[in-house]
C-alpha positions in Angstrom: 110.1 98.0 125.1 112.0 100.1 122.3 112.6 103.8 121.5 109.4 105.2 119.2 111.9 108.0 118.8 114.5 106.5 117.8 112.0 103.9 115.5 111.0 106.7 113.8 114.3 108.5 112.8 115.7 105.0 111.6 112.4 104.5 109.2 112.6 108.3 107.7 116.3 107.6 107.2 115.4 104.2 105.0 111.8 105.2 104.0 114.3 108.2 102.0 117.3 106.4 101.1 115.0 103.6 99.5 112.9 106.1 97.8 111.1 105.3 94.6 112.0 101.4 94.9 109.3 98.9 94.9 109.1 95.4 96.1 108.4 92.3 93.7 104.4 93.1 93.8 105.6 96.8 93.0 104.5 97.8 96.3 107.1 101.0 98.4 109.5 99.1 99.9 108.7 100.6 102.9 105.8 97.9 102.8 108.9 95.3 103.2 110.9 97.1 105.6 108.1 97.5 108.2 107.1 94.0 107.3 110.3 92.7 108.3 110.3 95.2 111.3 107.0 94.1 112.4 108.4 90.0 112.8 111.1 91.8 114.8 109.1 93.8 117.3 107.2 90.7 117.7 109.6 89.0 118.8 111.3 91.2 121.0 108.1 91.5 122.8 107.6 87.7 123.2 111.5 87.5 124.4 111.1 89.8 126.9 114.2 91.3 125.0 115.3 94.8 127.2 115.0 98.6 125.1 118.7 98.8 123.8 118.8 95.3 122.3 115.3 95.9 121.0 116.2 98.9 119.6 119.5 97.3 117.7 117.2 94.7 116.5 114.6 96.8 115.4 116.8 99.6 114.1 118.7 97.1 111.9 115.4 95.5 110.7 114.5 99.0 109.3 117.7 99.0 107.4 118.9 95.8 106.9 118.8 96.2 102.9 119.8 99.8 102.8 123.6 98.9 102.0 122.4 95.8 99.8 119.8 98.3 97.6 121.1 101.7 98.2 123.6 104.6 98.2 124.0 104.2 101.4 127.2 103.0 102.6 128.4 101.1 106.1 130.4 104.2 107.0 127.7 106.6 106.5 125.5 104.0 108.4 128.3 103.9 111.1 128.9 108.2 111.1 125.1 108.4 111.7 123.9 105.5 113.9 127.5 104.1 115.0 129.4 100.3 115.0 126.7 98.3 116.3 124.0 99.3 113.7 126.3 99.9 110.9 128.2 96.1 111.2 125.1 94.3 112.0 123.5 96.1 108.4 126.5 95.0 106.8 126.4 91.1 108.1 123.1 91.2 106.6 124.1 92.7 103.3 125.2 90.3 100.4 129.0 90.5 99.3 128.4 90.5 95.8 131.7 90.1 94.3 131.2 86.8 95.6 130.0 84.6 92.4 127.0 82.6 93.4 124.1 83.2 95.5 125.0 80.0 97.7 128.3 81.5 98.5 126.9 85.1 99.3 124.3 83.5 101.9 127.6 81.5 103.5 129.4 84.3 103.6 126.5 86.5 105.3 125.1 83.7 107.7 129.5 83.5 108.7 128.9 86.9 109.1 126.1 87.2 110.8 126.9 84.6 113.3 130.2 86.7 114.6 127.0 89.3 115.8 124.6 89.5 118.7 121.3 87.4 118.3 119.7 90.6 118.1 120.9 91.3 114.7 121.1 87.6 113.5 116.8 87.3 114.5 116.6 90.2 111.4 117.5 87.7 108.9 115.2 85.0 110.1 112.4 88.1 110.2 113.0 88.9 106.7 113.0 85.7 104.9 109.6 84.6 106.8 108.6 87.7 105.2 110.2 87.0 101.7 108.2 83.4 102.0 105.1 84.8 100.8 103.6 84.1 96.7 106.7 83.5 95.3 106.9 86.0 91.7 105.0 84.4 88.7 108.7 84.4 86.7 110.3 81.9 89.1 111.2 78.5 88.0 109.7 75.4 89.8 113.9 75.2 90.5 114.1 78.9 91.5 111.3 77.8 94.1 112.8 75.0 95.5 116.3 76.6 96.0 114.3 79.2 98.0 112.9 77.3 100.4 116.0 75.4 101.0 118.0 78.6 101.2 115.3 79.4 104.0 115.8 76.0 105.9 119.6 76.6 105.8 119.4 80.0 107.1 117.0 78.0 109.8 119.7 75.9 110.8 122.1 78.2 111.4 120.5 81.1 113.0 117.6 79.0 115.1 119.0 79.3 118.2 118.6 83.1 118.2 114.9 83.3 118.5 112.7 80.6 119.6 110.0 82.2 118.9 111.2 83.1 114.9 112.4 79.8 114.2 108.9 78.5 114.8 107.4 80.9 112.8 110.2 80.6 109.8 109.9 76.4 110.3 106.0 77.1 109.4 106.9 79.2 107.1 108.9 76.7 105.2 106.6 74.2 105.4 103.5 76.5 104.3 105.9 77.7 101.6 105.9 73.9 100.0 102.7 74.6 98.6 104.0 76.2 96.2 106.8 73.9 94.7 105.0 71.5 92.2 106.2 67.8 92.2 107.5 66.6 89.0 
């Protein structure tokens, strides 16, 4: 289905260019990365999807925060892996000289839909996994703006994976347990 060789060089690559950082519950972020992976393997398997568009999927799954959280940059990502991994990475980074998170998430779903569904099923693979616990310090707001970031991201990237958008629509849903009614 994909390349274990080339799985393996992508997550050395990230597992050592994310070094030391740690996820909300101060876990390696490599826990998040293969997380996010994981949905994606997933779902190329239940798509049927063929070994190169499994392996852009997958490959950008393993480093779809790299430019976001790193050094790294999208010509480094683009001198090593080439254009396909390197501009689906950067679709799926936030611009942050953009003001507000609202119009970083536009900007990167705009992006994001100029790319193959192969790279857009990444983003609905890592907020199912970002809809877990949310962190003790968020506001009941900071809660509800989540979850309706993740319905918009929903909308727009549905139709790339059938099988994702189910699980990110139950997501969503299961993820209301957690916003308290005022």
């Amino acid at each position: 289905m994909f390349s274990q060789d080339n799985y393996t060089e992508i997550l050395e690559f990230a597992t050592l260019a994310h070094g030391e950082q740690k996820t909300p519950k101060e876990l390696p972020y490599l826990f998040h990365i293969t997380c996010v992976a994981m949905e994606v393997i997933n779902a190329c398997e239940k798509s049927k999807l063929d070994e190169k568009k499994a392996d852009l999927a997958i490959s950008c799954a393993l480093l779809h925060d790299i430019i976001e959280d790193t050094k790294i940059t999208y010509d480094e990502l683009y001198v090593k892996f080439g254009p396909l991994i390197a501009d689906g990475v950067e679709a799926l980074t936030k611009n942050k000289t953009l003001t507000s998170k609202q119009e970083q998430m536009r900007d990167s779903i705009e992006r994001l839909l100029t790319q193959p569904y192969e790279i857009q099923i990444v983003k609905l693979a890592d907020r199912i996994v970002n809809l877990a616990i949310p962190p003790k310090h968020w506001s009941n707001e900071k809660i509800k703006d989540y979850q309706k970031e993740a319905s918009f991201i929903l909308s727009c990237l549905g139709n790339s994976n059938i099988y994702l958008a189910k699980r990110l629509e139950k997501k969503i849903e299961e993820y209301k347990k957690y916003i308290k009614n005022d």
